[in-house]
C-alpha positions as CSV (number, residue, x, y, z in Angstrom):
1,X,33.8,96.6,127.4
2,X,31.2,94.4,126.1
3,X,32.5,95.0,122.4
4,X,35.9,94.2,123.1
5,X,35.1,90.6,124.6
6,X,33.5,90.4,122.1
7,X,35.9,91.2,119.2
8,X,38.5,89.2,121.8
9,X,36.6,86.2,121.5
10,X,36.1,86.4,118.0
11,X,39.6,86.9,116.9
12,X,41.0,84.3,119.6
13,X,38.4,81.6,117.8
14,X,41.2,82.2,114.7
15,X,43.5,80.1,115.9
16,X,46.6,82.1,115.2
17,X,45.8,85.4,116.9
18,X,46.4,86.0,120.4
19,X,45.5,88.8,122.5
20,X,47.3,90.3,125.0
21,X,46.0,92.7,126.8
22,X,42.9,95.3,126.3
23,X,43.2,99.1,126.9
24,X,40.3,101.3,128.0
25,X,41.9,104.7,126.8
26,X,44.5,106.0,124.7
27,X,46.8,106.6,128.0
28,X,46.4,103.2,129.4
29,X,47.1,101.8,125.1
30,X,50.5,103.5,125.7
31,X,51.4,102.5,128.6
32,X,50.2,98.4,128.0
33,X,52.2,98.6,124.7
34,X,55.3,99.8,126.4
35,X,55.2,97.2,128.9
36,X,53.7,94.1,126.5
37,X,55.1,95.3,123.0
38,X,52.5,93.3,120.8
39,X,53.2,92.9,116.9
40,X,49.7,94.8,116.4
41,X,47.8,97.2,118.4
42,X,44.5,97.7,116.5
43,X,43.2,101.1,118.1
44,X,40.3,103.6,117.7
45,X,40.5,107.4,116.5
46,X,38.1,108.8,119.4
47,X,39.1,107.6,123.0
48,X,38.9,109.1,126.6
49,X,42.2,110.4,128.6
50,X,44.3,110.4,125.1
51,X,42.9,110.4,121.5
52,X,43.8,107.5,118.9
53,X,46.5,110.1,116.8
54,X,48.0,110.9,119.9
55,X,48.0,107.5,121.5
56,X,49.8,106.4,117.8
57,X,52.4,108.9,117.8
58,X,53.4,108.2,121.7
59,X,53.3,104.0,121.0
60,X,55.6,103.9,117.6
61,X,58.0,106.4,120.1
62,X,57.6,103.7,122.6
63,X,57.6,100.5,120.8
64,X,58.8,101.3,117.0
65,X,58.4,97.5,116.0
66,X,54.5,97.2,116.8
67,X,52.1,97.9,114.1
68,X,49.3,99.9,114.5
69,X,45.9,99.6,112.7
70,X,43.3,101.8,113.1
71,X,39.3,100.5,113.6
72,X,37.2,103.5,113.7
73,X,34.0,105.2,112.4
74,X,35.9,107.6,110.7
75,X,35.9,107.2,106.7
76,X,37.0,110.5,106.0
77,X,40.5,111.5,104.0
78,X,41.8,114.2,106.7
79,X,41.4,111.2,109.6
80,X,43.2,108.4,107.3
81,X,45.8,110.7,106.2
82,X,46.9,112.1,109.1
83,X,47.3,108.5,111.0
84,X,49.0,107.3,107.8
85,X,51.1,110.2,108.3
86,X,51.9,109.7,111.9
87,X,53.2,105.8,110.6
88,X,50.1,103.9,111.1
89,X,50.3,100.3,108.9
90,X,46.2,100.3,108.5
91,X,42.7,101.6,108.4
92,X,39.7,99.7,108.5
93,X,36.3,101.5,109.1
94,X,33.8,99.8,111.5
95,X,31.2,98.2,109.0
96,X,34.3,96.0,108.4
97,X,33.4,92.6,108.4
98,X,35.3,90.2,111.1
99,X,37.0,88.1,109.1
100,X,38.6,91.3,106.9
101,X,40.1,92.7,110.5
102,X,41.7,89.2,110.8
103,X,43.2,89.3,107.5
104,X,44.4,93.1,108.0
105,X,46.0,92.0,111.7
106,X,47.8,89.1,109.6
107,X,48.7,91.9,106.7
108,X,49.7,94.5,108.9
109,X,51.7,92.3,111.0
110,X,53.9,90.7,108.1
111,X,54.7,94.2,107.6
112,X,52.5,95.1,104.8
113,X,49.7,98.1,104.7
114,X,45.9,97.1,104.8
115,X,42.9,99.7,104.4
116,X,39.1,98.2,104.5
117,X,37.7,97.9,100.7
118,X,36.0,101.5,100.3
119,X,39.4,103.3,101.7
120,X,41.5,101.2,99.6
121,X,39.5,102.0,96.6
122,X,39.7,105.3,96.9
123,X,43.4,105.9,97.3
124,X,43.4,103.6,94.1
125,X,41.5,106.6,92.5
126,X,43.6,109.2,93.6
127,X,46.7,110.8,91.3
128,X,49.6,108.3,92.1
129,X,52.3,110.8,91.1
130,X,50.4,113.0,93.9
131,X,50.9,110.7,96.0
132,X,54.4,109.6,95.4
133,X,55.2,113.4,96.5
134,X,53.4,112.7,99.4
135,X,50.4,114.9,99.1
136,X,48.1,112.6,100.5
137,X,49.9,113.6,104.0
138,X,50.3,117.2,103.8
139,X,46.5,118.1,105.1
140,X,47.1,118.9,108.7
141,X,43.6,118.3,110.8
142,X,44.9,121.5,113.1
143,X,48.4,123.4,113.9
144,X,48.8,122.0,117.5
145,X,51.5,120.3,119.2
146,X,51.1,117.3,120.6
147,X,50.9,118.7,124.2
148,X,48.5,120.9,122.9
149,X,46.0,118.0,121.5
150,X,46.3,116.6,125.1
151,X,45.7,119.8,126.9
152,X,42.6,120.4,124.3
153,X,41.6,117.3,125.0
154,X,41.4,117.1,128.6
155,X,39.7,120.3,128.5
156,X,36.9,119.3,126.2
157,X,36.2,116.4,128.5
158,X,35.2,118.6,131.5
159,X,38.4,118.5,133.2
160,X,39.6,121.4,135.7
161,X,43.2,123.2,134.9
162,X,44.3,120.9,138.1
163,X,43.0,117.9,137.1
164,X,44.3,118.6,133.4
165,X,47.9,119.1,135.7
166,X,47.7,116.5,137.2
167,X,46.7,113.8,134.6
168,X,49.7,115.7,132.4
169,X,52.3,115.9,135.0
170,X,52.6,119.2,134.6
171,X,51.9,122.7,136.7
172,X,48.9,124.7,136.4
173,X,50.2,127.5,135.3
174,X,51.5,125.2,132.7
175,X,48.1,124.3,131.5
176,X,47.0,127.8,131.4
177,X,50.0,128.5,129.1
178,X,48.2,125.9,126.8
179,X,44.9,126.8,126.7
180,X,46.1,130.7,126.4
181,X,47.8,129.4,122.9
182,X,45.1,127.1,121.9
183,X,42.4,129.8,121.9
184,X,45.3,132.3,120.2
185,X,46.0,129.7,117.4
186,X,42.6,128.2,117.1
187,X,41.0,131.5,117.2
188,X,38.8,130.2,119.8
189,X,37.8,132.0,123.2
190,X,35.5,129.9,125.1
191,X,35.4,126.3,126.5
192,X,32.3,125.4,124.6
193,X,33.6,126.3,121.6
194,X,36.8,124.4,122.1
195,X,34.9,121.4,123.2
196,X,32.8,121.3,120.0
197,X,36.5,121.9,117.9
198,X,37.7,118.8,119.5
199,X,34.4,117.0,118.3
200,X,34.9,118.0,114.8
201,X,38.6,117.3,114.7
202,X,37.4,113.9,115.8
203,X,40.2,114.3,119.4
204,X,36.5,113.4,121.0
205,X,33.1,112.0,120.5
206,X,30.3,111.6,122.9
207,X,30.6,108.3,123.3
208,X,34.1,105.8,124.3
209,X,34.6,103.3,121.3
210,X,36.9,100.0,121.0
211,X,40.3,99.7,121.9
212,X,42.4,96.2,121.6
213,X,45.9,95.6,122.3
């Protein structure tokens, strides 16, 4: 909370950026775009309720014309790959200095692409006829369906099948379903284990980062 005043404040003091509204987890991100449909949403990876890849592919379903750019802690490939996959417009990792996330709001919301310095000199380095075939977005971080990310989700955050049912608006049996396939595709047959997948697939960390609308 205290980090997103403060990054409000910040960006506010610039004159041409206004924000409306704050989010405090990837559910409550979808459901304030939806309702506010800002021209940037500048979200984290690792969030509580709903995960940042989710939380992008649900918003650009909801609210096509906002752009999203992604602030996270995250630097590696198979995280920026798969959100530029999903239709993401930027990437900056934490260390990136205010004023650059100022300039990447203004980028992204002219419609351009932005990625913080290090990122963007990488994919500078890479093969550009492999990525004009797209490779660059053919890594997968897992084979789960969305529902499936959410389910694993819920459950790596200590939540009961009925409260995983409940936050999900679906039955319980439902749920079971879901975490019956997710151990069958993951190869994974115990909560703990599942919990420290989620961890590594970066759908949760141990602590709740930033999130702006």
């Amino acid at each position: 909370m205290i980090v997103r005043e403060g990054l409000r404040a910040i960006l506010e003091a610039q004159g041409d950026i206004a924000i409306v509204g704050q989010a405090q987890d990837g559910r409550q991100a979808v459901e304030l775009t939806a309702k506010l449909l800002p021209d940037v949403v500048v979200m984290d990876i690792a969030m509580p309720r709903l995960n940042g890849l989710e939380a992008t592919r649900k918003i650009l379903k909801v609210a096509p014309t906002t752009r999203i750019l992604i602030l996270s802690a995250h630097s590696d490939d198979a995280y920026i790959e798969q959100v530029m996959a999903l239709g993401a417009a930027g990437y900056l990792i934490k260390q990136t200095s205010l004023l650059i996330l100022a300039k990447a709001i203004r980028e992204v919301c002219k419609g351009n692409t932005f990625f913080s310095p290090s990122i963007a000199k990488r994919f500078h380095d890479l093969d550009h006829k492999s990525r004009d075939r797209g490779e660059l977005h053919r890594k997968k971080i897992d084979p789960l369906t969305s529902r499936e990310v959410e389910v694993l989700q819920l459950i790596a955050e200590g939540k009961a099948n009925k409260e995983t049912a409940s936050e999900l608006g679906i039955s319980i049996k439902t749920v079971e379903k879901h975490r019956h396939t997710l151990m069958g595709k993951l190869d994974i047959h115990d909560t703990a284990s599942l919990t420290r997948y989620a961890i590594a697939a970066g759908i949760i960390e141990s602590s709740v980062h930033l999130t702006i609308i």
